[in-house]
C-alpha positions in Angstrom: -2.9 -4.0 -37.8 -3.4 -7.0 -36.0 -0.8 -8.3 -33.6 0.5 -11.9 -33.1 1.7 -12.7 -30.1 2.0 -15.8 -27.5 -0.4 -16.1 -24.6 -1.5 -18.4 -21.7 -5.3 -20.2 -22.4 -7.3 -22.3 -20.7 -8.8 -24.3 -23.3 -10.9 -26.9 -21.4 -12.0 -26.8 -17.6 -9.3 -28.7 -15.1 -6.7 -29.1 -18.6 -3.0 -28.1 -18.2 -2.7 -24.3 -19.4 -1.6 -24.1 -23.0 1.2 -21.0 -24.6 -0.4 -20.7 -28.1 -0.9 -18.2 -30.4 -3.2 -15.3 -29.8 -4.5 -12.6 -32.6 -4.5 -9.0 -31.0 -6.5 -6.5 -33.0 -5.7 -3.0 -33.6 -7.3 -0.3 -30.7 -10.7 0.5 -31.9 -12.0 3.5 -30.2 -12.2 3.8 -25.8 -9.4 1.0 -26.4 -5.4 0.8 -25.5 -2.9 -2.2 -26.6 -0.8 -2.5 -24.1 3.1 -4.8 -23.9 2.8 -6.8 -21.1 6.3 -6.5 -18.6 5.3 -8.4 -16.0 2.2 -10.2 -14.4 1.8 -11.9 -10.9 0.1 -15.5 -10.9 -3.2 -14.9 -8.9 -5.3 -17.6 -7.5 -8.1 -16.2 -9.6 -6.6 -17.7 -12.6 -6.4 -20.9 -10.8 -10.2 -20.2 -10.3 -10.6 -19.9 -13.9 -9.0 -23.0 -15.3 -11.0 -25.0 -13.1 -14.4 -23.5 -14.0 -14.6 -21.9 -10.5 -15.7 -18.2 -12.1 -17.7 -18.6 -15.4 -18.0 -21.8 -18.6 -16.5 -19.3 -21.2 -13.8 -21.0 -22.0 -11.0 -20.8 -23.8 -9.8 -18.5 -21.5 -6.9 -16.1 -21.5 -5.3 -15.9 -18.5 -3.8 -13.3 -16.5 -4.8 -9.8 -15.2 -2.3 -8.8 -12.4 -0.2 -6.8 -14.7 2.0 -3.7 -15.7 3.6 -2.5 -19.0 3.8 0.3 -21.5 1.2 1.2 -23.7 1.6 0.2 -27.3 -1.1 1.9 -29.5 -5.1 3.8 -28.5 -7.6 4.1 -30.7 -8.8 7.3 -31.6 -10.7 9.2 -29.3 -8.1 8.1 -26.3 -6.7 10.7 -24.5 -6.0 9.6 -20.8 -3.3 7.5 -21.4 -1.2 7.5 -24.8 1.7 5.2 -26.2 5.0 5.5 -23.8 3.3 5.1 -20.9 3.8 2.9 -18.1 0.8 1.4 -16.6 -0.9 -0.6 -13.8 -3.7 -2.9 -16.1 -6.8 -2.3 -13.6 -10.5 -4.6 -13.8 -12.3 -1.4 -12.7 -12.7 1.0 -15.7 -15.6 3.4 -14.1 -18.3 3.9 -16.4 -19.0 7.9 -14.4 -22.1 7.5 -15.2 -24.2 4.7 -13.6 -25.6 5.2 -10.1 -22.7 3.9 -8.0 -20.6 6.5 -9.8 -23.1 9.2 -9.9 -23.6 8.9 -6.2 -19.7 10.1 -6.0 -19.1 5.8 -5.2 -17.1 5.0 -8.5 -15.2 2.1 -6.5 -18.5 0.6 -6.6 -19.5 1.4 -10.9 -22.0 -1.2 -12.0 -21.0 -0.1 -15.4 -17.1 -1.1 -15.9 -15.8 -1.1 -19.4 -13.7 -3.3 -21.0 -12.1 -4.1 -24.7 -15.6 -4.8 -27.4 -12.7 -6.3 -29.4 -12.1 -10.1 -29.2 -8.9 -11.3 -28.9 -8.6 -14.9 -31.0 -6.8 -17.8 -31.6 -5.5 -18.4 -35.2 -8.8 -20.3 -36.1 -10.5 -16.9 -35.2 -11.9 -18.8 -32.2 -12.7 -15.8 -29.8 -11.0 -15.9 -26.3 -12.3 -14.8 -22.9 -9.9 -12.7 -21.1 -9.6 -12.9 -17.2 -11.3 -10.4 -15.4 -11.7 -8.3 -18.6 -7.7 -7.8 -18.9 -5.7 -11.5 -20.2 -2.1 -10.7 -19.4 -0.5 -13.6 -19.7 0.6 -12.4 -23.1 3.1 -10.5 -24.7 0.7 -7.7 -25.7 -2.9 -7.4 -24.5 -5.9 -5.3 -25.4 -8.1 -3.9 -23.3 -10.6 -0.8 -22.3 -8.3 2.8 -21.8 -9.9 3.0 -18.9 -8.0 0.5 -17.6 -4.9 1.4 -17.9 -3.8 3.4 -14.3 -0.5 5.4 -15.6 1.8 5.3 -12.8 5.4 6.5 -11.9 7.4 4.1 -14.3 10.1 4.1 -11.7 8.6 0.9 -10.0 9.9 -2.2 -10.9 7.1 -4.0 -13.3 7.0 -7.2 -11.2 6.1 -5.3 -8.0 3.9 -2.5 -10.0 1.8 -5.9 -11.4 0.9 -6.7 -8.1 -1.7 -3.8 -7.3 -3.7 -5.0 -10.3 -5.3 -7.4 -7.9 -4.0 -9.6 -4.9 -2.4 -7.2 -2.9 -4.5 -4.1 -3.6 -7.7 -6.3 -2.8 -5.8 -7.0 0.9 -4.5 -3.5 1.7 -8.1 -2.4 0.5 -9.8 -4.7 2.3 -8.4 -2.8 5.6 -8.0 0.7 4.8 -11.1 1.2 2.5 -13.5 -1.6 3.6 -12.4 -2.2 6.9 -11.7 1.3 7.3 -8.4 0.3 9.9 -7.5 3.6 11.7 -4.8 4.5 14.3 -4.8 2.4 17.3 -7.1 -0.3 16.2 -6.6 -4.7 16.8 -6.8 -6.3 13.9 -6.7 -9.8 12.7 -6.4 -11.2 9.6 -7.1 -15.1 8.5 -5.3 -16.4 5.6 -2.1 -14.9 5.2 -0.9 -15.3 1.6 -0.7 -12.5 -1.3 -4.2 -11.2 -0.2 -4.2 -11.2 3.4 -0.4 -10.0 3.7 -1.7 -7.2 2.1 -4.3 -6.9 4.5 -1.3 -7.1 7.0 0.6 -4.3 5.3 -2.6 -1.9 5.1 -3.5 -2.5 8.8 -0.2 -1.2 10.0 -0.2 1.6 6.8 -3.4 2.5 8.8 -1.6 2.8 11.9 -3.2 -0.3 13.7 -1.9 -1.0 17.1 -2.1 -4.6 17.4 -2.0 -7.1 14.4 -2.6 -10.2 14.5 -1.6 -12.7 11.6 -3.3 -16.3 11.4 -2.2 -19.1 9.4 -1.9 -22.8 8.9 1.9 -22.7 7.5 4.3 -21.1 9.9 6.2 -20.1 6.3 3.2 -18.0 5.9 3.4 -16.3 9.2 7.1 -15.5 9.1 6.1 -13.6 6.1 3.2 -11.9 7.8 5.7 -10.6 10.5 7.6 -8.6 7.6 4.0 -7.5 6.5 3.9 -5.9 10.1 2.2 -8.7 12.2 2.7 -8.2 15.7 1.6 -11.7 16.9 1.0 -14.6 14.8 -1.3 -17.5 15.4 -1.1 -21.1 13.7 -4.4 -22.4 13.8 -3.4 -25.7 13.4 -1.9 -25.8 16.8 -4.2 -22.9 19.0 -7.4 -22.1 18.5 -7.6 -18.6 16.8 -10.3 -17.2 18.1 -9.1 -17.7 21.9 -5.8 -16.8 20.6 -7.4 -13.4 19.0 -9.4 -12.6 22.1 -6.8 -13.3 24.4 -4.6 -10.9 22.4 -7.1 -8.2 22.4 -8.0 -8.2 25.9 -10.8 -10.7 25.9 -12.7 -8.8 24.1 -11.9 -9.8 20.4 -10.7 -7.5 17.4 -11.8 -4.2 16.3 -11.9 -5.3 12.3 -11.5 -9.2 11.2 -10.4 -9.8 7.9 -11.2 -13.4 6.1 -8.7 -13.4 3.3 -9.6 -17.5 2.7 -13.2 -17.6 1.3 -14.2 -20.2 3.6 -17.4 -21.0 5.9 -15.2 -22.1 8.9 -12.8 -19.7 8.9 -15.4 -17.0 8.3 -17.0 -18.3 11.3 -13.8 -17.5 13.4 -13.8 -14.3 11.9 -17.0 -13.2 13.4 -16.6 -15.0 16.9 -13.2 -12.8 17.1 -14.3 -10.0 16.5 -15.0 -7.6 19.5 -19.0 -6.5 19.8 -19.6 -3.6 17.1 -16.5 -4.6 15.4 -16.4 -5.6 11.8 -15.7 -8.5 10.1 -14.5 -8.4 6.4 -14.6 -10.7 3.5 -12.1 -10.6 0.9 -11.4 -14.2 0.5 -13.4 -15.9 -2.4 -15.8 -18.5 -2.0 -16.3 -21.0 -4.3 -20.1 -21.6 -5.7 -21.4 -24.1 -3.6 -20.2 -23.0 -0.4 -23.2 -22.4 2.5 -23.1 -20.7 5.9 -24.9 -21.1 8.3 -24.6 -19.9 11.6 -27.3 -18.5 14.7 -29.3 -15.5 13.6 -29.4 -14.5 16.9 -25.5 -13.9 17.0 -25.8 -11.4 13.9 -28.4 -9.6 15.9 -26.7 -9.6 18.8 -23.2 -8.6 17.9 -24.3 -5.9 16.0 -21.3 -4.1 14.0 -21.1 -4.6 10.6 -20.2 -7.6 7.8 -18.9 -6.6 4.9 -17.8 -8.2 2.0 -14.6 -6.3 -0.3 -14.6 -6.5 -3.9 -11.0 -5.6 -5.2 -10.6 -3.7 -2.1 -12.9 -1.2 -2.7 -10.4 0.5 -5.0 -10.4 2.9 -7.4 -7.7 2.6 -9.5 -7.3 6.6 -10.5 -6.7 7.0 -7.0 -4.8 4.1 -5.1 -2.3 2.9 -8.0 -0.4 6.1 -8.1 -0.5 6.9 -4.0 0.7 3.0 -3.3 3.4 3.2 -6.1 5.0 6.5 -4.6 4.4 5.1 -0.9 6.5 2.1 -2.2 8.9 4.4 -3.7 9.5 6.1 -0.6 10.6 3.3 1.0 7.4 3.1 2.8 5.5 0.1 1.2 7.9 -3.2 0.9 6.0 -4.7 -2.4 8.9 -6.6 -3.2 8.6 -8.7 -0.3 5.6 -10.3 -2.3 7.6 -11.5 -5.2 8.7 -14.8 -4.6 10.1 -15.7 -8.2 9.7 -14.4 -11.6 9.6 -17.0 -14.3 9.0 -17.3 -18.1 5.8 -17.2 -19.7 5.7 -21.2 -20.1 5.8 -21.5 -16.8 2.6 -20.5 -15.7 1.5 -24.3 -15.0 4.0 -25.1 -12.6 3.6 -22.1 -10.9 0.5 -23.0 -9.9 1.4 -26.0 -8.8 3.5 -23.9 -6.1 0.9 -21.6 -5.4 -1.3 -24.6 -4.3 1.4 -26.3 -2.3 2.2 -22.6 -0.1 5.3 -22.5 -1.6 5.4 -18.9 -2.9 3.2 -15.5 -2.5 4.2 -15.1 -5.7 5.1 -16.2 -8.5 5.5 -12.9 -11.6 5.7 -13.7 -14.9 8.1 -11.3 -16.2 8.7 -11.0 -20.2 
């Protein structure tokens, strides 16, 4: 039976987001229907509404979510209706050569719905990174449901869909952060306080927390910053290396997406350290920089795709870390709002007002 529900859609590149009505078929087989209770407001949505990530509009916004799982199709059986889940945009295939190679946080295969979800005219909508939560019930691959300790609060749950898993990922499974290590991160909003919180997970001696908005950095320190650098007012990479012993950090995380900033990145980092992008980059952006210095540095570059996650694995550790007391998630939830909301909550998220804004239902 097809559900009708009410959704956020881009319908046009740059337009105001619209709450319309959105047609949610029945789970056809390897697929999962799931009720959306909560989903943060991501600057890849943002990205979406203004054409920044693909032309297939309308879109259906959303993918940083949790909620129970309303209805599988048939030949389901890893999650089942009842349960509580973290919606995930890495559904490993198990059987391309990323996951073959036992490197399924790499699958070049990931599944999502085959189903459309439509407007009422039967116009089919693209969903955000394969998942469209900013509904009231969504449909999408099985595989991408992550069943977790229901416990967790939804709105903080939501949040390891994307933003901050991508940033504590970035340092403990792309960086690879360990015990003692300087590390710096650049940009320090829902990403790179992440990035913060997995640097000092990993047991990171110094932290360092750059940022433009002193807000921003005051925030960073609760992330477990132990210095914080406004870059407005000191240079950060003489402020890095001066922190580090003149030498510069062990890893550098770029959680803006930007060709200067990435250029600080890799002048702060110490020689063989490694420098990690996690920030995204809009199309047009070019680097260019000495090849010389690459050469000479040596180390590595790396760039981290949702924080090199896998789902199966990091959703259900990070959820009972957070239960533990050991992982303050809530500190990234800045507001939760209504559904109809989702417009002006952008408007915050582009003016540095909030980490996040969660769209709770």
């Amino acid at each position: 039976m097809t559900v009708k529900v009410q959704g956020v859609v881009a319908a046009r590149k740059g337009a105001r987001v619209e709450l319309t009505t959105v047609l949610v078929p029945e789970p056809g087989p390897g697929e999962a229907r799931v009720r959306i209770q909560a989903c943060g407001v991501c600057h890849t949505d943002l990205h979406y509404r203004e054409g920044g990530i693909g032309e297939d509009f309308p879109y259906l916004l959303g993918h940083e979510a949790a909620g129970v799982v309303q209805a599988v199709g048939g030949d389901v059986t890893d999650v089942a209706p009842g349960d509580f889940v973290i919606l995930n945009w890495r559904a490993v295939c198990g059987h391309c050569r990323a996951c073959a190679r036992g490197r399924p946080w790499y699958c070049f295969a990931t599944r999502n719905a085959t189903q459309p979800m439509t407007l009422e005219d039967g116009t089919a909508l693209s969903p955000a990174l394969g998942i469209g939560a900013f509904v009231e019930q969504t449909l999408v691959a099985a595989g991408q449901c992550t069943k977790v300790n229901p416990a967790i609060k939804p709105e903080v749950a939501g949040l390891l869909g994307c933003g901050v898993m991508a940033g504590i990922g970035a340092a403990i499974n792309t960086g690879g952060v360990s015990r003692g290590d300087s590390v710096a991160v650049i940009g320090c909003g829902g990403v790179g306080g992440g990035a913060l919180l997995g640097a000092s997970l990993a047991g990171a001696g110094t932290i360092i927390a750059v940022d433009v908005d002193d807000r921003k950095l005051e925030w960073a320190r609760g992330f477990g910053a132990t210095h914080v650098v406004n870059s407005r007012e000191t240079d950060a990479v003489d402020a890095i290396r001066e922190l580090t012993g003149g030498f510069g950090a062990d890893v550098v995380i770029e959680a803006i997406g930007r060709p200067e900033t990435y250029k600080q990145a890799f002048y702060a980092r110490d020689l063989a350290g490694t420098v990690v992008l996690v920030g995204v980059p809009t199309p047009e952006m070019l680097l260019e920089m000495p090849l010389l210095d690459f050469f000479g540095r040596g180390g590595a570059l790396k760039s981290s795709w949702y924080g090199d996650c896998l789902p199966s694995r990091d959703f259900p550790m990070l959820v009972d870390l957070h239960l533990q007391g050991r992982l303050p998630l809530e500190r990234f939830v800045s507001e939760t709002i209504p559904l109809d909301q989702v417009e002006e909550a952008f408007a915050k998220m582009a003016r540095g007002e909030v980490l996040r804004s969660v769209v709770t239902f």
